[in-house]
C-alpha positions as CSV (number, residue, x, y, z in Angstrom):
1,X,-78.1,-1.6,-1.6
2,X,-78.8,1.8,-2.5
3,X,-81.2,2.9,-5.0
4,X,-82.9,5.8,-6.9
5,X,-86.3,7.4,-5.8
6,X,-88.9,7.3,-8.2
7,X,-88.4,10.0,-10.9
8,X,-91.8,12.1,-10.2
9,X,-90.0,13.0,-6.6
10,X,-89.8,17.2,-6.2
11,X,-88.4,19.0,-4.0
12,X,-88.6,22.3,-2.8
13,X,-85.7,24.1,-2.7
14,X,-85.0,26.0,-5.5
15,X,-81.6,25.7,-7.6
16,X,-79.2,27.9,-6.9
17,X,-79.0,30.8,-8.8
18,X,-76.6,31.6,-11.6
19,X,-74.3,34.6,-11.5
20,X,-74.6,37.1,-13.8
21,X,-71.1,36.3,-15.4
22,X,-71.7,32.4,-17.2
23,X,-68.8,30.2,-15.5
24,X,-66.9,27.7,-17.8
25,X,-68.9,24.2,-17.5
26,X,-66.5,22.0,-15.5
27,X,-65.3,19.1,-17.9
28,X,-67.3,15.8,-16.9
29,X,-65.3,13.7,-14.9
30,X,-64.1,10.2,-16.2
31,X,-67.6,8.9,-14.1
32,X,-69.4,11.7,-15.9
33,X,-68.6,10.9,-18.9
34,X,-68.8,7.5,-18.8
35,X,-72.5,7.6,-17.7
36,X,-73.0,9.9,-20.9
37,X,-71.4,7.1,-22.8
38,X,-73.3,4.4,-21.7
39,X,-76.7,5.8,-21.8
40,X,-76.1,7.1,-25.5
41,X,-75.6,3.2,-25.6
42,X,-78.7,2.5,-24.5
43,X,-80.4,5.1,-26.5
44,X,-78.9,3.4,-29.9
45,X,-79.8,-0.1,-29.0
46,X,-83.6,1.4,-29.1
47,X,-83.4,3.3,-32.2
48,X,-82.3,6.6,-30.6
49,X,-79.9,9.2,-31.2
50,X,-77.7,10.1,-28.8
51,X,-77.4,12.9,-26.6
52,X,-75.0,15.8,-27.0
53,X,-73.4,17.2,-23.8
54,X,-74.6,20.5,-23.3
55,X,-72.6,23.1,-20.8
56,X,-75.4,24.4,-19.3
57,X,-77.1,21.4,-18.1
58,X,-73.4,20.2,-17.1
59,X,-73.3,23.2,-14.7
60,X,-77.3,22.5,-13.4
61,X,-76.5,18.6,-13.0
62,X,-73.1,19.9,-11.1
63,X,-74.6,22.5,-9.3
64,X,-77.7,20.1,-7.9
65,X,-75.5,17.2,-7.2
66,X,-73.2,19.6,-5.0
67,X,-76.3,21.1,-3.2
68,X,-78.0,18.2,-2.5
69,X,-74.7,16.4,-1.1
70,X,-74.3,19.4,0.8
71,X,-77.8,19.7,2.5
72,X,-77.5,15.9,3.2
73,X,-80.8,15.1,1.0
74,X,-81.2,13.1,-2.2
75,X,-84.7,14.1,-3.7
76,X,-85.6,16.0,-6.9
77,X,-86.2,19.8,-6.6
78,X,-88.2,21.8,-9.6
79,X,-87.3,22.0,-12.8
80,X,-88.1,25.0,-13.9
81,X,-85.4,26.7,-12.8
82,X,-82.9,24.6,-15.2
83,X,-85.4,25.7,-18.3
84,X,-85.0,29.1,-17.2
85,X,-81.1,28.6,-17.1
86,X,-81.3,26.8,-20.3
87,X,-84.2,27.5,-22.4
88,X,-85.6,24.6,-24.5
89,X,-89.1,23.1,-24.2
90,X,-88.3,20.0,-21.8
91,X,-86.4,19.0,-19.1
92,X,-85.4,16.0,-16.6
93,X,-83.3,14.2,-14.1
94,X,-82.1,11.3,-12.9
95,X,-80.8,11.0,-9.6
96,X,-78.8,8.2,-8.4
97,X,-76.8,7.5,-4.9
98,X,-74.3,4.9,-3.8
99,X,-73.6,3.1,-6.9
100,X,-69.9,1.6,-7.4
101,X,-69.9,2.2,-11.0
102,X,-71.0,4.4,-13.9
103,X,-72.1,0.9,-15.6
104,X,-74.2,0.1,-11.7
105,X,-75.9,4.0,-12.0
106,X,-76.9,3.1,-15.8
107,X,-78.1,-0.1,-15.6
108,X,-80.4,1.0,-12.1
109,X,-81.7,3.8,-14.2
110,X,-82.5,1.4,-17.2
111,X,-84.5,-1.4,-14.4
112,X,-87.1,1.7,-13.6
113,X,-89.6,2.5,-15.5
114,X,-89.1,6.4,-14.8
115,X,-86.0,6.7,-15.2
116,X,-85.6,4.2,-18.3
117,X,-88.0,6.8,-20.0
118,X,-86.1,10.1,-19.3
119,X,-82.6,8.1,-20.7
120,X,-84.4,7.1,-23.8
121,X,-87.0,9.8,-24.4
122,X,-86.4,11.0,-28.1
123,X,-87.6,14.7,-26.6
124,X,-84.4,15.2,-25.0
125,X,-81.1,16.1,-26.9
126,X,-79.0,17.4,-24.6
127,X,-77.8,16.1,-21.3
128,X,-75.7,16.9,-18.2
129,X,-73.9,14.4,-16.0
130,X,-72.5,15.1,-12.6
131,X,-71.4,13.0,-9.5
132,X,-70.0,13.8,-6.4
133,X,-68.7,12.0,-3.2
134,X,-71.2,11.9,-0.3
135,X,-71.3,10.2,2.7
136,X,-73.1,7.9,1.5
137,X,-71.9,7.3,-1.8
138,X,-71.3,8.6,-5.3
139,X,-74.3,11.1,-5.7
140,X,-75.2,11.6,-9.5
141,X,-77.4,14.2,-11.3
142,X,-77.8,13.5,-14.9
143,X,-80.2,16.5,-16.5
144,X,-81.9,16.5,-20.0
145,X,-83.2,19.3,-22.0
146,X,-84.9,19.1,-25.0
């Protein structure tokens, strides 16, 4: 079974960087947003509110996923360069690889302690969901920002 590495993973290759001219955030795809769904779930069962999709960390979670399915890793890179993107105070990911199902990748998330606290961490308000086909699976980068 495939599973997620432990959230305090980094990388080292920096994000890619933006143009200059801000492209349109693609629209989540039906996996995407399902994942956004279920984990603002989650977030009301504890008390939470839920997360608002914001564009830019849309484009950061789509632009990761696509690099790191293209360089055949699956690890965390730095941060800081989606704070830089984005502004705001916080930010974090989620990765998650080979899962059938957006309801699998949430409920994985939810088992580890890590990752349980970035979905239900009342710092973050916005969020970003992307997965894309690998060989190995669905690859998915969710990003927050707070």
């Amino acid at each position: 079974a495939a599973g997620t590495p432990p959230p305090s993973g980094g990388g080292s290759t920096p994000a890619p960087a933006q143009s200059s001219a801000p492209a349109a955030a693609p629209a989540p795809q039906p996996v995407d947003a399902e994942i956004v769904a279920l984990g603002n779930e989650a977030r009301r069962a504890q008390g939470v509110a839920d997360l608002s999709v914001s564009e830019c960390a849309q484009q950061q979670a789509l632009a990761r996923a696509r690099l790191l399915v293209a360089e055949g890793r699956f690890e965390h890179d730095p941060l800081e360069p989606i704070l830089a993107a984005c502004g705001g105070r916080t930010v974090g990911e989620n990765l998650a690889l080979g899962y059938p199902t957006a309801k699998a990748t949430v409920d994985a998330w939810l088992a580890s302690p890590g990752h349980r606290a970035n979905l239900l961490s009342k710092d973050f308000t916005g969020i970003g969901v992307a997965c894309v086909d690998s060989a190995r699976g669905l690859l998915c980068a969710q990003v927050f920002l707070g």
